[in-house]
mmCIF file of the N, C-alpha and C atoms, coordinates in Angstrom:
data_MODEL
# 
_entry.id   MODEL 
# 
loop_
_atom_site.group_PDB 
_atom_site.id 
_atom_site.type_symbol 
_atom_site.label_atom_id 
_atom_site.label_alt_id 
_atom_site.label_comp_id 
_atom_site.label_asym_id 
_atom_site.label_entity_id 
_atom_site.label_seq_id 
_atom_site.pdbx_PDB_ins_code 
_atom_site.Cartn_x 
_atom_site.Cartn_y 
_atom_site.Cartn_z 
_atom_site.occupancy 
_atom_site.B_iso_or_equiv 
_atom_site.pdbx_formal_charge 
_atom_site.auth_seq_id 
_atom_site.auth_comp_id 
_atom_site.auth_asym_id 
_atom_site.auth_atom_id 
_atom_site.pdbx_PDB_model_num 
ATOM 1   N N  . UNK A 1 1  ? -19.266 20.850 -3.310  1.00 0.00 ? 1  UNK A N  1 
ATOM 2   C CA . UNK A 1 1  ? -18.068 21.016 -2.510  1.00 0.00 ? 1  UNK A CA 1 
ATOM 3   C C  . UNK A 1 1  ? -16.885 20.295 -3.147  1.00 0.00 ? 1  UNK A C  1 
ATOM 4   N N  . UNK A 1 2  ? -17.347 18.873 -3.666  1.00 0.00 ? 2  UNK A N  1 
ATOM 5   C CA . UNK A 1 2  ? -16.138 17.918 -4.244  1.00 0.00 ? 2  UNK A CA 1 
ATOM 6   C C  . UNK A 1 2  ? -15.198 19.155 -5.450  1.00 0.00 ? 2  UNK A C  1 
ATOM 7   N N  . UNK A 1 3  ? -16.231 19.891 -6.354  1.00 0.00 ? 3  UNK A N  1 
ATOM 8   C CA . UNK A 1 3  ? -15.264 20.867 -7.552  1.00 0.00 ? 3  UNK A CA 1 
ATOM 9   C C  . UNK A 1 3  ? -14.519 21.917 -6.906  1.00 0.00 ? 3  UNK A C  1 
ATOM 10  N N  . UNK A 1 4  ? -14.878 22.245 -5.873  1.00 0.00 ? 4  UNK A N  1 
ATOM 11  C CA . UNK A 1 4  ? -14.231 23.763 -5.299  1.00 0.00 ? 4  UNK A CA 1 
ATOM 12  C C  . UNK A 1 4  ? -12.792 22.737 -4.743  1.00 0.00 ? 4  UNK A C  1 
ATOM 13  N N  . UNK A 1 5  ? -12.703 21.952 -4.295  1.00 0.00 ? 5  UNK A N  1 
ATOM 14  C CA . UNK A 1 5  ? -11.487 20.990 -3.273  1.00 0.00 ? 5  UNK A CA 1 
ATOM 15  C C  . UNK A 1 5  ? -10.830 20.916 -4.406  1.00 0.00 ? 5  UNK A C  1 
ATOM 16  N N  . UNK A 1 6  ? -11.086 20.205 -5.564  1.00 0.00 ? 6  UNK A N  1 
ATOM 17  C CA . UNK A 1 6  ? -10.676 20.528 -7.139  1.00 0.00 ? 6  UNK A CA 1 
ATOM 18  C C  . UNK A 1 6  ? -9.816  21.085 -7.414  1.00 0.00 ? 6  UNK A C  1 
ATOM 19  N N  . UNK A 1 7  ? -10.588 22.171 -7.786  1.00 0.00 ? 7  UNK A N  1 
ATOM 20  C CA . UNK A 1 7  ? -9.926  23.535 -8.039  1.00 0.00 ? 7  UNK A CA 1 
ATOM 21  C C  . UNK A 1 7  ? -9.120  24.105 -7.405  1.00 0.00 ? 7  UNK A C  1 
ATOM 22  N N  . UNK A 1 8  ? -9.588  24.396 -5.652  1.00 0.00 ? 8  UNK A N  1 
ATOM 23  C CA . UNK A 1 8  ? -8.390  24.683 -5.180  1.00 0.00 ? 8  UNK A CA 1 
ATOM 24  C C  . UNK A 1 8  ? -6.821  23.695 -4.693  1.00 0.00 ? 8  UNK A C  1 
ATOM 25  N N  . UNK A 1 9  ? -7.137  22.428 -4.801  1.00 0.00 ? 9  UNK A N  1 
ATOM 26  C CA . UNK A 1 9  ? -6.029  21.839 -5.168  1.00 0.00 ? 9  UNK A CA 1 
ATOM 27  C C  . UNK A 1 9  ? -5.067  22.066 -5.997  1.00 0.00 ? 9  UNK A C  1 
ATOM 28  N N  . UNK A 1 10 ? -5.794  21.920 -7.341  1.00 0.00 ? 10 UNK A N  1 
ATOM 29  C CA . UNK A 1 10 ? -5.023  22.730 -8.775  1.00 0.00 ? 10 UNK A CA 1 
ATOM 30  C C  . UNK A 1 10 ? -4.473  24.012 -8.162  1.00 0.00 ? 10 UNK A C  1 
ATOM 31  N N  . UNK A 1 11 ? -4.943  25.055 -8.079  1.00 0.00 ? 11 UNK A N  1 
ATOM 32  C CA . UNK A 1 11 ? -4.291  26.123 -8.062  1.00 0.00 ? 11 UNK A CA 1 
ATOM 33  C C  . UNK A 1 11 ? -3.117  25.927 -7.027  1.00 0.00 ? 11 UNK A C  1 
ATOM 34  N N  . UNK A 1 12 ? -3.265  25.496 -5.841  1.00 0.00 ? 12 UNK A N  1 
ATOM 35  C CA . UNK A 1 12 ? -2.156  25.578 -4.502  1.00 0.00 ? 12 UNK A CA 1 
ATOM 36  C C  . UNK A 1 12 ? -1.040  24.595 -5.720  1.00 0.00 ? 12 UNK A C  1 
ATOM 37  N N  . UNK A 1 13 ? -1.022  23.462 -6.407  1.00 0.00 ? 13 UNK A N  1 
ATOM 38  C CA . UNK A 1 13 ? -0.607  22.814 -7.012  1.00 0.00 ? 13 UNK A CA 1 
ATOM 39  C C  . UNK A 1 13 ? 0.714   23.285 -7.852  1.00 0.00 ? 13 UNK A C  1 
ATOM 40  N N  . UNK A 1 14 ? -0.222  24.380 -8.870  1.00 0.00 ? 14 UNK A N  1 
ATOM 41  C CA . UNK A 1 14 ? 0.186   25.148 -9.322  1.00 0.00 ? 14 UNK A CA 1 
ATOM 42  C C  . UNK A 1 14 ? 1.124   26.410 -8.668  1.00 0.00 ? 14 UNK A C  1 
ATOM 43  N N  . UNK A 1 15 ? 0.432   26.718 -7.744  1.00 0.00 ? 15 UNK A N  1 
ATOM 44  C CA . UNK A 1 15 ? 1.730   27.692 -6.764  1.00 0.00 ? 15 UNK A CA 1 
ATOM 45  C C  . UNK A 1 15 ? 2.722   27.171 -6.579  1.00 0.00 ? 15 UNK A C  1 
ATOM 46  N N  . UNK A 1 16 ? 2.382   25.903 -6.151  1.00 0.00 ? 16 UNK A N  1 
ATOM 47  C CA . UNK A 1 16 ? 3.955   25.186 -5.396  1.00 0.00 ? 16 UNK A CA 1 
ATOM 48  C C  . UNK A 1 16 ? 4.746   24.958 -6.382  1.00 0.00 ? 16 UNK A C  1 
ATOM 49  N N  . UNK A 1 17 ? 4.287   24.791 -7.454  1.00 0.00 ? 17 UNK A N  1 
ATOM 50  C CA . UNK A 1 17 ? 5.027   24.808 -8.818  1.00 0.00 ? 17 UNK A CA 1 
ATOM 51  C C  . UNK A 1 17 ? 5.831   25.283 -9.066  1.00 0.00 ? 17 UNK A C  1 
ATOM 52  N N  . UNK A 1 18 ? 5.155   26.273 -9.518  1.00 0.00 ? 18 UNK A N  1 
ATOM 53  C CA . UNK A 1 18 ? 5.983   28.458 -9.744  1.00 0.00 ? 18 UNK A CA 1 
ATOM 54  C C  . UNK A 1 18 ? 6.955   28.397 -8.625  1.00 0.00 ? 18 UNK A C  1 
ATOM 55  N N  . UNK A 1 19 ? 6.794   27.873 -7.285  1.00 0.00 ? 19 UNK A N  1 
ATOM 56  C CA . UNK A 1 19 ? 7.538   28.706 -5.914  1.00 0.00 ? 19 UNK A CA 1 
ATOM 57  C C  . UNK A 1 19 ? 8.627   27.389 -5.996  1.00 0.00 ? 19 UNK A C  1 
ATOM 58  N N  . UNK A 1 20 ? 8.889   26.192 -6.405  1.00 0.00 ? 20 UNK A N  1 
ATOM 59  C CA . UNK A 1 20 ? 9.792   25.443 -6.586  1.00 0.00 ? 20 UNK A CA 1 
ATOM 60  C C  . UNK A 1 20 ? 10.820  26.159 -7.983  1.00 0.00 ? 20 UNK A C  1 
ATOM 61  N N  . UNK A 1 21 ? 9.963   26.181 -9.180  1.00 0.00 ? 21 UNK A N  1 
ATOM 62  C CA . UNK A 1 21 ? 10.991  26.629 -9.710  1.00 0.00 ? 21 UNK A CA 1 
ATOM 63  C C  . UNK A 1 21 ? 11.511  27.821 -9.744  1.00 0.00 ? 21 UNK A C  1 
ATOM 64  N N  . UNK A 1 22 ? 11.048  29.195 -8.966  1.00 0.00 ? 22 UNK A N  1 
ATOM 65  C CA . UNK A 1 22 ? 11.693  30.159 -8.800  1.00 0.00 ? 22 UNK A CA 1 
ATOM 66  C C  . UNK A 1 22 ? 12.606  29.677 -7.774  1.00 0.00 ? 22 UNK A C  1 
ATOM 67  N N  . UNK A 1 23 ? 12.617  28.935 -6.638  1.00 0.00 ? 23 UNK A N  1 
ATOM 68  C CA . UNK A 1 23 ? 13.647  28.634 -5.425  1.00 0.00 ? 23 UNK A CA 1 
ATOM 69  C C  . UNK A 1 23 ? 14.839  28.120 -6.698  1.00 0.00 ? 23 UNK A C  1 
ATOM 70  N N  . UNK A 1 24 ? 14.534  26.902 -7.155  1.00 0.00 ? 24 UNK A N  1 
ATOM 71  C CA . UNK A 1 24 ? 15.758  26.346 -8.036  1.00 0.00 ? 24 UNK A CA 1 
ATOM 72  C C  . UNK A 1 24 ? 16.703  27.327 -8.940  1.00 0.00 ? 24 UNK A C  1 
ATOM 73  N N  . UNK A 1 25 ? 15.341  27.909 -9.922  1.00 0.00 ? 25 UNK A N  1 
ATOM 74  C CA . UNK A 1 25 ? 16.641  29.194 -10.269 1.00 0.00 ? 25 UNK A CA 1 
ATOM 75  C C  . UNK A 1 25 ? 17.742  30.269 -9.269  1.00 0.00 ? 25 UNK A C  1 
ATOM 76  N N  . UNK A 1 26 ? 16.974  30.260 -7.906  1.00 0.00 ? 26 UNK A N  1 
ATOM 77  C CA . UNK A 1 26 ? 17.424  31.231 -7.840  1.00 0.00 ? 26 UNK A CA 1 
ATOM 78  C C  . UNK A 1 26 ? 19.171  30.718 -7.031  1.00 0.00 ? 26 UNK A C  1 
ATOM 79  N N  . UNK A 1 27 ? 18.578  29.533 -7.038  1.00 0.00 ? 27 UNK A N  1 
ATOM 80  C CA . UNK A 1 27 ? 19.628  28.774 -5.979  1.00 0.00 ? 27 UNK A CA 1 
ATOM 81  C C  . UNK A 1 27 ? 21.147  28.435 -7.212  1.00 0.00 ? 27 UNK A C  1 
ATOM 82  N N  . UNK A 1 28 ? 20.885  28.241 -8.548  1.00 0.00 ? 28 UNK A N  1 
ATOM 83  C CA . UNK A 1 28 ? 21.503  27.650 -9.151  1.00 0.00 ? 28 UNK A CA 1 
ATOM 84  C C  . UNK A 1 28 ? 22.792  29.269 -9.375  1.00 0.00 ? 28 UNK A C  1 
ATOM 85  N N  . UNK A 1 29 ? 24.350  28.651 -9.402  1.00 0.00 ? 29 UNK A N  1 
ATOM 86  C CA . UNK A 1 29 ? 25.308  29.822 -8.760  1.00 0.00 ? 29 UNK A CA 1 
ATOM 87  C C  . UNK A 1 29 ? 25.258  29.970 -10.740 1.00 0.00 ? 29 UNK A C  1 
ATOM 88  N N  . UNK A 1 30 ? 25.798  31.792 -10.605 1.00 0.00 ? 30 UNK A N  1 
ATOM 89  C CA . UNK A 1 30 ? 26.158  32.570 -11.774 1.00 0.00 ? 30 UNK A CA 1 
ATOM 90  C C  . UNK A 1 30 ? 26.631  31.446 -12.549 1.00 0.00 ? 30 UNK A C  1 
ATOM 91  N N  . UNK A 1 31 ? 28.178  31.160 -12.246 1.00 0.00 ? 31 UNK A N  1 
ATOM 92  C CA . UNK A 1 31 ? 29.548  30.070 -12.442 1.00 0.00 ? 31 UNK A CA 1 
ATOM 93  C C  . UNK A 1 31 ? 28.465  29.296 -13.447 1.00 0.00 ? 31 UNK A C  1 
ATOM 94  N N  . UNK A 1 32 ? 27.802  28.137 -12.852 1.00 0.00 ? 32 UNK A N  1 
ATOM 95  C CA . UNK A 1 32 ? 27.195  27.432 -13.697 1.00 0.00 ? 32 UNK A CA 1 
ATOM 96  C C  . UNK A 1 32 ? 26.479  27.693 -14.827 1.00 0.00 ? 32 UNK A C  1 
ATOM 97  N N  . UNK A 1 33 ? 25.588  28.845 -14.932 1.00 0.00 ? 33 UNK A N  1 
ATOM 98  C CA . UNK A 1 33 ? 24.425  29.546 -16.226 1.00 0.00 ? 33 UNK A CA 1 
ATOM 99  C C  . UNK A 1 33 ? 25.866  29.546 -17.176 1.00 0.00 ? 33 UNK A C  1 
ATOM 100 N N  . UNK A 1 34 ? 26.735  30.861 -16.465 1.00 0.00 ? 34 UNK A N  1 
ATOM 101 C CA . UNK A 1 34 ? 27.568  31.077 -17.476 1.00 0.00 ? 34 UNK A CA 1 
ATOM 102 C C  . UNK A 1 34 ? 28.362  29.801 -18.671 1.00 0.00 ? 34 UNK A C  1 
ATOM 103 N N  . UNK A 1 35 ? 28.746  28.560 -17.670 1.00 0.00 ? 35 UNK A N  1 
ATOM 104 C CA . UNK A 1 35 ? 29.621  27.552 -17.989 1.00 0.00 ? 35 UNK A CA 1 
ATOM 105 C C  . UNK A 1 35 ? 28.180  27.090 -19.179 1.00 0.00 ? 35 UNK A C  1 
ATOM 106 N N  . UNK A 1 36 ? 27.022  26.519 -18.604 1.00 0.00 ? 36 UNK A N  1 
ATOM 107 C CA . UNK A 1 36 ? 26.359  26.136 -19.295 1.00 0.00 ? 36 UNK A CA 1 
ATOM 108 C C  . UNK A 1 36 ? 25.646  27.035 -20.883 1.00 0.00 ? 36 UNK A C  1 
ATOM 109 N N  . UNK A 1 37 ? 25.785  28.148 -20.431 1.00 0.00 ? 37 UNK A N  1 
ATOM 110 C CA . UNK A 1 37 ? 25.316  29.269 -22.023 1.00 0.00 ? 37 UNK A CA 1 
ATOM 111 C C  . UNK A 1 37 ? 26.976  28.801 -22.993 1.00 0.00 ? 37 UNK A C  1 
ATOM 112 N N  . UNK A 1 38 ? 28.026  28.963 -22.509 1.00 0.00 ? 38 UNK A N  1 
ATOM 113 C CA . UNK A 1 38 ? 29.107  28.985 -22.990 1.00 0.00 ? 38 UNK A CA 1 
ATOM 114 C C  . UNK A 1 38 ? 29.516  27.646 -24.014 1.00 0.00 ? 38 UNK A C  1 
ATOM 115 N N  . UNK A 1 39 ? 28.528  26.201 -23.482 1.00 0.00 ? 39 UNK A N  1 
ATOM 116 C CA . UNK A 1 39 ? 28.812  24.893 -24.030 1.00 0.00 ? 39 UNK A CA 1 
ATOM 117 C C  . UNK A 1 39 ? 27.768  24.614 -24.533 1.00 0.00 ? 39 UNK A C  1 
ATOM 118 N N  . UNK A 1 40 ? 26.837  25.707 -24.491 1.00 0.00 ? 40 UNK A N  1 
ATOM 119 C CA . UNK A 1 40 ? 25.404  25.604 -25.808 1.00 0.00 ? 40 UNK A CA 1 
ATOM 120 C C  . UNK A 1 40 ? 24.254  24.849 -24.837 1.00 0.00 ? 40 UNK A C  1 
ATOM 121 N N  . UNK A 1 41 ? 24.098  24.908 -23.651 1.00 0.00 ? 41 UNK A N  1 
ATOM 122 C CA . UNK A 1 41 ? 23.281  23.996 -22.846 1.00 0.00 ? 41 UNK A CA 1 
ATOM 123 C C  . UNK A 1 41 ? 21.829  24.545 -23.160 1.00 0.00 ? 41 UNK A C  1 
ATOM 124 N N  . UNK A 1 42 ? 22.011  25.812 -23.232 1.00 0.00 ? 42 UNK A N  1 
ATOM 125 C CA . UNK A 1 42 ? 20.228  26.465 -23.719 1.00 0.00 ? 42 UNK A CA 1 
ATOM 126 C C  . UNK A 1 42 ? 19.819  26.853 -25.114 1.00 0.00 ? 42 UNK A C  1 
ATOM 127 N N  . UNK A 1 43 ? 19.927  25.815 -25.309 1.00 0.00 ? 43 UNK A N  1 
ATOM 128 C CA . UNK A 1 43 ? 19.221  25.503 -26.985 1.00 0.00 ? 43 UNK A CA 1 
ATOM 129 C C  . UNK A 1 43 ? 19.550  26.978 -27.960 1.00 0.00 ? 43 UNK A C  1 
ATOM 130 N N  . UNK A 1 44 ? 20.525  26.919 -28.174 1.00 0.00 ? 44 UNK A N  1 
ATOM 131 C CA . UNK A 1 44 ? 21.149  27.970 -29.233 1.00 0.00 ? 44 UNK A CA 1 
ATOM 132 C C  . UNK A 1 44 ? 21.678  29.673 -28.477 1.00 0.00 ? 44 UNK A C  1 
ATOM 133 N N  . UNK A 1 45 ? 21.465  29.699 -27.261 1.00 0.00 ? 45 UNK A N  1 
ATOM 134 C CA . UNK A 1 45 ? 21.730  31.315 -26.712 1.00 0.00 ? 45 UNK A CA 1 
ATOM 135 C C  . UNK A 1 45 ? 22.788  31.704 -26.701 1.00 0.00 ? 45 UNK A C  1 
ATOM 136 N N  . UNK A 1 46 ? 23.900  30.697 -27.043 1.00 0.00 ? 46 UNK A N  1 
ATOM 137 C CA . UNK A 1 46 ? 24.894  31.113 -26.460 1.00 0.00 ? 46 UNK A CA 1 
ATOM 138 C C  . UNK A 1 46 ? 25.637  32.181 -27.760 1.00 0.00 ? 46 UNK A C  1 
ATOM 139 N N  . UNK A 1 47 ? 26.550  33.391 -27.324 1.00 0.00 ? 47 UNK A N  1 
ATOM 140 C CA . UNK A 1 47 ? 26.890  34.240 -28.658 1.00 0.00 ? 47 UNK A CA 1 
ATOM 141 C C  . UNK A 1 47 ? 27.386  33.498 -30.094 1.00 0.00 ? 47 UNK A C  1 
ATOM 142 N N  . UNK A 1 48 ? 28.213  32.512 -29.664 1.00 0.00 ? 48 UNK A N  1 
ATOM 143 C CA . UNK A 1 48 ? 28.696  31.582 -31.064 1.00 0.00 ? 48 UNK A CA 1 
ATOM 144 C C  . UNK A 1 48 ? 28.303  30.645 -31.801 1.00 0.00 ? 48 UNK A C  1 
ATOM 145 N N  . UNK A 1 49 ? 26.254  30.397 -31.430 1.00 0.00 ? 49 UNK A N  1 
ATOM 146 C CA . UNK A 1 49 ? 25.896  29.341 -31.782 1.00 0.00 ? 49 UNK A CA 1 
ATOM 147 C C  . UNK A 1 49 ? 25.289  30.128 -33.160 1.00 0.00 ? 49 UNK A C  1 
ATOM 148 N N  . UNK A 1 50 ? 25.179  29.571 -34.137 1.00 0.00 ? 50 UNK A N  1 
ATOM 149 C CA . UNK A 1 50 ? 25.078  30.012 -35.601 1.00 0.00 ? 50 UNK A CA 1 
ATOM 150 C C  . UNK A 1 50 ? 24.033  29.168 -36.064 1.00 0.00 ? 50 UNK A C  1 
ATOM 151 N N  . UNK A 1 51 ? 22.845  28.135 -35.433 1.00 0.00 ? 51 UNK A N  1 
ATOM 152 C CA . UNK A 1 51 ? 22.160  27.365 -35.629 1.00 0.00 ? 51 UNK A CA 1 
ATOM 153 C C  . UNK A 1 51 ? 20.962  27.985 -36.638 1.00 0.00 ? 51 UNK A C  1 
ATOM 154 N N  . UNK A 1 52 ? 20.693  27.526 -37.349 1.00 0.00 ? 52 UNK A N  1 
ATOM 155 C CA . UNK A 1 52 ? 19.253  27.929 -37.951 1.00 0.00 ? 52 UNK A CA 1 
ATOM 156 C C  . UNK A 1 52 ? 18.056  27.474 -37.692 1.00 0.00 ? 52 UNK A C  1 
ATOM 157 N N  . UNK A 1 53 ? 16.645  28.141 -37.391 1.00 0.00 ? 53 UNK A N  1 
ATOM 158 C CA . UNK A 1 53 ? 15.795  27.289 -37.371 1.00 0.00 ? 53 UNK A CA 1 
ATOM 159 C C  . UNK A 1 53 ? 15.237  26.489 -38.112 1.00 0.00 ? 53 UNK A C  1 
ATOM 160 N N  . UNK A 1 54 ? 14.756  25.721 -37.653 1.00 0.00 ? 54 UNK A N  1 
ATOM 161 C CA . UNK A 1 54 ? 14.419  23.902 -38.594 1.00 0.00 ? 54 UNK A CA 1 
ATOM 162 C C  . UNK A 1 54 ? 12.803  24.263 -38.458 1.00 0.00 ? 54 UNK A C  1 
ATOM 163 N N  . UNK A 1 55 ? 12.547  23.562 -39.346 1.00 0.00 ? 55 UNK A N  1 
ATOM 164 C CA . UNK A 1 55 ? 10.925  23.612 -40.000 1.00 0.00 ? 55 UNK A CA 1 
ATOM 165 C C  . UNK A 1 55 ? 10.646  24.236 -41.264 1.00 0.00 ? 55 UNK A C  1 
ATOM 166 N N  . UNK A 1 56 ? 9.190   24.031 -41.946 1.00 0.00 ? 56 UNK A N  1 
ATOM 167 C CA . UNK A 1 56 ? 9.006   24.286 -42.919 1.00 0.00 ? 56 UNK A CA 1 
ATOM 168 C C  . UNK A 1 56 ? 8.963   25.513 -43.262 1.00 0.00 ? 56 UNK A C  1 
ATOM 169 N N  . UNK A 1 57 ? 9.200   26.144 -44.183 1.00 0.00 ? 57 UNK A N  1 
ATOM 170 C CA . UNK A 1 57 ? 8.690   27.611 -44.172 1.00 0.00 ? 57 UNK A CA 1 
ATOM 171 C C  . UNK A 1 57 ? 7.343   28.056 -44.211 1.00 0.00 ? 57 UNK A C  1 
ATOM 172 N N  . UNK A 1 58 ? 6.803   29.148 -44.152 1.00 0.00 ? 58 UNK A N  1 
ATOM 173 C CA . UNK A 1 58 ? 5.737   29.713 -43.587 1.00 0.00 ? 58 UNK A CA 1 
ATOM 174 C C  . UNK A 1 58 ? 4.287   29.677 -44.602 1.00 0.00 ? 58 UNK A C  1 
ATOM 175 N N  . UNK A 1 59 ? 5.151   29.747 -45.884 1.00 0.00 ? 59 UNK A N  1 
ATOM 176 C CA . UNK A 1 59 ? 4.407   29.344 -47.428 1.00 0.00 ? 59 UNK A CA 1 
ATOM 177 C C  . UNK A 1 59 ? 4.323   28.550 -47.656 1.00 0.00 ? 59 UNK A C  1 
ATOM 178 N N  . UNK A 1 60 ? 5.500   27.236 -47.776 1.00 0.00 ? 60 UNK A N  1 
ATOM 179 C CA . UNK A 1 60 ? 5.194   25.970 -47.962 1.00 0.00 ? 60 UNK A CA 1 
ATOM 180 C C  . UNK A 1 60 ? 4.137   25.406 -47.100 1.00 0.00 ? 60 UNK A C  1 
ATOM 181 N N  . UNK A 1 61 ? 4.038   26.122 -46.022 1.00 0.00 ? 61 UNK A N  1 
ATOM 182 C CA . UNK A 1 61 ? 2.653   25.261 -44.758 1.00 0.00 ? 61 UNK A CA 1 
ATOM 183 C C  . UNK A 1 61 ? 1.409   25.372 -45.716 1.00 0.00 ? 61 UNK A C  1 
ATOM 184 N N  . UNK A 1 62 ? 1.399   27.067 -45.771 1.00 0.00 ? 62 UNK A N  1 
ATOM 185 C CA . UNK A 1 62 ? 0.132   27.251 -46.078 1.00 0.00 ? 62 UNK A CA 1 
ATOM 186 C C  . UNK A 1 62 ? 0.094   26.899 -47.887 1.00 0.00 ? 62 UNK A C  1 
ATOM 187 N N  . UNK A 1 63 ? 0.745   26.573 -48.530 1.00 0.00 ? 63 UNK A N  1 
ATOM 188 C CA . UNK A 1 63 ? 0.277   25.779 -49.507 1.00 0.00 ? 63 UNK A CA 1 
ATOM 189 C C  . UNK A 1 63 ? -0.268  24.629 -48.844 1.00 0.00 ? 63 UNK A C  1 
ATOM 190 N N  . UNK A 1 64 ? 0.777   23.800 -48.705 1.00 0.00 ? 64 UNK A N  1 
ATOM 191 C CA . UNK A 1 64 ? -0.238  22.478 -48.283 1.00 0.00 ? 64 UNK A CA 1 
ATOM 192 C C  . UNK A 1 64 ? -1.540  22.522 -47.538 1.00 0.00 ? 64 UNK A C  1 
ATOM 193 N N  . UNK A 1 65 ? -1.717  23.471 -46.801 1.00 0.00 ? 65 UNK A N  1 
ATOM 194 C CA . UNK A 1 65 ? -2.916  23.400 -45.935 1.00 0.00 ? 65 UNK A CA 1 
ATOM 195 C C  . UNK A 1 65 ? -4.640  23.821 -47.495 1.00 0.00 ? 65 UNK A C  1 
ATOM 196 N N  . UNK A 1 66 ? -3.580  24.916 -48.368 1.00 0.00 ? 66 UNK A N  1 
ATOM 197 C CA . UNK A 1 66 ? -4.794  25.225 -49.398 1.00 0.00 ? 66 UNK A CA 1 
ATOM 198 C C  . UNK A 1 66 ? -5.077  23.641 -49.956 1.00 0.00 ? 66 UNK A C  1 
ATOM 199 N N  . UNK A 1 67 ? -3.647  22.776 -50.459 1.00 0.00 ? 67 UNK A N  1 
ATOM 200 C CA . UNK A 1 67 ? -3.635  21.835 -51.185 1.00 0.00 ? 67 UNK A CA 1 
ATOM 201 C C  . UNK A 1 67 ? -4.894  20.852 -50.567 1.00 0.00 ? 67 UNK A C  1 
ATOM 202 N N  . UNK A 1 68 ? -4.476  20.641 -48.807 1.00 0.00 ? 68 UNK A N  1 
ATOM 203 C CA . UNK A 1 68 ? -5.821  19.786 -48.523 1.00 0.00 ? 68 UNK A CA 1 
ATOM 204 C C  . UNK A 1 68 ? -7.147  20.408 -48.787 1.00 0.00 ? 68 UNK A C  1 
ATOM 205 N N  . UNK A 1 69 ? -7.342  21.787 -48.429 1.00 0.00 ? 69 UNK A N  1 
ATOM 206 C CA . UNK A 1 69 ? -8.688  22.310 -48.741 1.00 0.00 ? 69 UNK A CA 1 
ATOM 207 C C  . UNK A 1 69 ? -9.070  21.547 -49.998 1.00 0.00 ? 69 UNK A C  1 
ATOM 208 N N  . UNK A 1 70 ? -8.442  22.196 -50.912 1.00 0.00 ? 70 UNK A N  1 
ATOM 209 C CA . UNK A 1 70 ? -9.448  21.733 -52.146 1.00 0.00 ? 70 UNK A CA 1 
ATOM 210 C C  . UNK A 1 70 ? -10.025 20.518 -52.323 1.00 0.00 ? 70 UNK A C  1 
ATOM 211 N N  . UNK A 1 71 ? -8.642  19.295 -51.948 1.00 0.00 ? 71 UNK A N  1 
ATOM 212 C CA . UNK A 1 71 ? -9.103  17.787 -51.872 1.00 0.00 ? 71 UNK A CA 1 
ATOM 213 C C  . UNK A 1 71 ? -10.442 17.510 -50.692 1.00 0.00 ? 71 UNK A C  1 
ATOM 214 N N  . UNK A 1 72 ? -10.556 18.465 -49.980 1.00 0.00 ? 72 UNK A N  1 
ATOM 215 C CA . UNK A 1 72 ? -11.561 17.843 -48.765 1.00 0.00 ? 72 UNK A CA 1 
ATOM 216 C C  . UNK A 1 72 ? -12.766 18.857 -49.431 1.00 0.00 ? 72 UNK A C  1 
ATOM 217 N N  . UNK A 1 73 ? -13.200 19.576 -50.433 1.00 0.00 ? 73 UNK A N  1 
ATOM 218 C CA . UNK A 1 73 ? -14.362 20.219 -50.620 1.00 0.00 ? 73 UNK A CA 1 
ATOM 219 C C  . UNK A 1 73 ? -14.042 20.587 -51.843 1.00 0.00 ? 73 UNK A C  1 
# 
């Protein structure tokens, strides 16, 4: 009985989750998204942000990942 109380804790947990942050979005007015896309608030969306993504490239990974192979076998 103690895993099922568990589990269904988690899940109701999890609902209230989802059902908080759909209330918050839905509450938050146009005015603001817009003001905030416009001053770059969501990590690059906005039309004039020209940012590039950061990290290694996709080859350089997988070299290094061959490079450890060989050293580990």
């Amino acid at each position: 009985m103690g895993i099922a109380l568990w589990i269904a804790g988690t899940i109701a947990l999890m609902a209230a989750g989802a059902g908080v942050t759909f209330v918050l979005a839905s509450l938050i007015p146009q005015d603001v998204l817009q003001h905030a896309q416009a001053n770059g608030r969501f990590a690059g969306l906005s039309a004039d942000s020209h940012d590039e993504i950061t990290g290694k490239p996709v080859k350089a990974a997988a070299s290094r990942l061959a490079h450890l192979r060989s050293q580990a076998g």
